[in-house]
Structures are given as structure tokens and as C-alpha cells.
N, C-alpha and C positions, 0 to 999 in steps of 0.2 A: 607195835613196838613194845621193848621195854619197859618198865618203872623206872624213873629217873627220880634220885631223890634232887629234892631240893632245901639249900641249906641257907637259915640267917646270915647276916653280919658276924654273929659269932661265931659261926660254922658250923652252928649247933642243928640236925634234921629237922624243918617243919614240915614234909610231908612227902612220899610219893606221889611224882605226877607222871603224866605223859606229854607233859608240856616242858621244853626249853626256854626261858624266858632270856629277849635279848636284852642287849645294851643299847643304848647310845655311842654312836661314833661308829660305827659299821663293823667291829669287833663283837661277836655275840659269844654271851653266856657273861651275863654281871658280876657272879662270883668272881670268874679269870679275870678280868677286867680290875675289877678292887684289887684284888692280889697284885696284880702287877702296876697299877699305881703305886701301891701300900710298899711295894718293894719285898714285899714276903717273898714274890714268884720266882723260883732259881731256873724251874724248867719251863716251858709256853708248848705246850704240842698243839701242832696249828695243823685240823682236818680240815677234809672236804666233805664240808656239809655238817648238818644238825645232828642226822644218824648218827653219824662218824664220831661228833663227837659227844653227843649222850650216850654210846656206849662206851669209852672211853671214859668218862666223869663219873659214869657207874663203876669200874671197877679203882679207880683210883682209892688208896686205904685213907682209912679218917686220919690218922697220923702224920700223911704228907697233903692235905689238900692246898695247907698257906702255900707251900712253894711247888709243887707240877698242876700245873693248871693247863686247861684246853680250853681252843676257842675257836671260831672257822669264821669265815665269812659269808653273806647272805644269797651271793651271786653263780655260785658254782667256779668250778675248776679254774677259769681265765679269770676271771673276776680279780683286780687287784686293790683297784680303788678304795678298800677298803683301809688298805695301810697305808692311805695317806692322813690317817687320822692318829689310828698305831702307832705308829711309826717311831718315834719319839719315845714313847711309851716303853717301849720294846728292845732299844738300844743296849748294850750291854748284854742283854739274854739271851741265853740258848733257846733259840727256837727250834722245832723239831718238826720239821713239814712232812706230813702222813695224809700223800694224796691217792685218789684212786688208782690202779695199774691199768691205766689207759692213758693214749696218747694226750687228753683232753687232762687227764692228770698230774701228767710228768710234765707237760710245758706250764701247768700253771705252778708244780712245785718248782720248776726254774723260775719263774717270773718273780714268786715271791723272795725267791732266797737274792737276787739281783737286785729286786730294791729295799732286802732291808740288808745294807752296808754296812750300820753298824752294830748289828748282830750275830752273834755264833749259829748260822744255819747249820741243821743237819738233813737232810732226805732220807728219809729211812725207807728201803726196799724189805717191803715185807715178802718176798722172794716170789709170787707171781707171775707169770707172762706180763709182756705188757701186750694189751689189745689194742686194736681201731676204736673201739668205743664198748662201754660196759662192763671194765674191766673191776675184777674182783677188789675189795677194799676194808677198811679197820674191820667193818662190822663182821665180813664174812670171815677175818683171819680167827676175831673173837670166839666165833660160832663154829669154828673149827676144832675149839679148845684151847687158843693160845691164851697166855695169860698177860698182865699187866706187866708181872715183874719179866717176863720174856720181851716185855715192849722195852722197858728200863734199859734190859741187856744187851737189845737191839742201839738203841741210841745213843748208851754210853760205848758204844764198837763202833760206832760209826764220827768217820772225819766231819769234821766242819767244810764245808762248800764255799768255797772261793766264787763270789758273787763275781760276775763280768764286767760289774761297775766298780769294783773296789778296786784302790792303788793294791798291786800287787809286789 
């Protein structure tokens, strides 16, 4: 994989690693996490998977790191239990769920957007098939040339997600 910087408290680089360090609470990547206690975090892009989202955390500019912040969970695609800890945390935020284009993707990006109610979900279709299983995702959209601010572009065009559990 890539070099993933990794940044202080002050958001200052202490070093290229190829390591992602998690958090506590089942939300991984500590930075996102402080942010979005700290209330800095305007945007949350919530991948599938570590890959997904250290390369994403790579290309975000140092200028916006307080407020778009990425984070995913430890379990893969289905996996939600992690936002029951989130959850809370999260309220209020545009979340932007960036899962693989496969079917194992698309039901966990529903999953998430239905239980966080009181969130501005988005699902962003990074225009792919969807597959059976394997399906193309951030990293490969990256590795195609696309860039971050084409990610911005994508997520400020897309509707917010009327979760199945929200009064409608």
C-alpha cells in the first residue's frame, strides 16, 4: 500500500507510515474520531475498510483536515455494530457512505444510512457495476486518476438518503 501520513493533535505530520492507527469505540482512524467530538468535523466519509479509507486520508488537503474527516469500520461491508457507539457522536453530520460496488456493499451502505436517523447520509455511486462480490471501490476509483475534489463534487450532488427508520 501506500504512505499514509500520520498527524498529531495539532494536525501537525509526525510521519509517513503504512500503518492506520484505530480508535476506541469501533470507529477507526483517531484523528476522525477527535474531529468529530471536537465538532470541527462538517463532513464524515464513512468507507469500507482501512484501504478505502487511507487512501482517501491521503488525499484530503491539510487546509480541510478539522472538518472532512474519514473513518470505517473494523468488520467489513455488513458489519454495523460499530455505530452503536458512533452514533451519537455523528448526529447532526453529513455522513458520506463510500462502500464497495458490490452487493455486500450496497446492503451495508443501506444498513448504515437506516441507523444513523439522525444524520444527513449520502451514498455516493462512484458509477461502477454493482457485482456479486469483488466489486471495484475508493481505492480503485483513486488509482484511476480520480481526485478528491471530484469526490467533494460527487457528494455535494448527491441527495441525502431518507433512512427507512426515519419519520418521513
Amino acid at each position: 500500500g501506500r504512505d499514509v501520513k500520520r498527524y498529531n493533535k495539532g494536525g501537525g505530520i509526525l510521519s509517513d507510515a503504512k500503518v492506520v492507527l484505530g480508535s476506541g469505540g469501533g470507529l477507526l482512524n483517531a484523528w476522525a474520531c477527535e474531529k468529530i467530538r471536537e465538532g470541527t468535523a462538517k463532513r464524515v466519509y464513512k468507507c469500507e475498510g482501512i484501504s478505502d479509507m487511507a487512501a482517501l486520508q491521503e488525499r484530503i488537503p491539510e487546509d480541510l483536515l478539522d472538518e472532512v474527516v474519514v473513518t470505517t469500520n473494523p468488520a467489513g461491508a455488513g458489519e454495523t455494530s460499530s455505530i452503536n457507539v458512533g452514533k451519537k457522536d455523528l448526529a447532526g453530520l453529513e455522513v458520506v457512505v463510500v462502500h464497495d460496488c458490490d452487493k455486500a456493499g450496497r446492503g451495508g451502505a443501506k444498513g448504515w444510512s437506516n441507523l444513523l436517523v439522525d444524520s444527513e447520509v449520502k451514498i455516493l455511486d462512484l458509477g461502477y457495476p454493482v457485482r456479486e462480490s469483488n466489486g471495484k471501490d475508493l481505492r480503485d476509483w483513486f488509482d484511476e486518476g480520480h481526485t478528491f475534489e471530484e469526490l467533494q463534487a460527487i457528494a455535494d450532488a448527491t441527495e441525502v438518503t431518507h433512512s427507512e427508520g426515519a419519520d418521513q
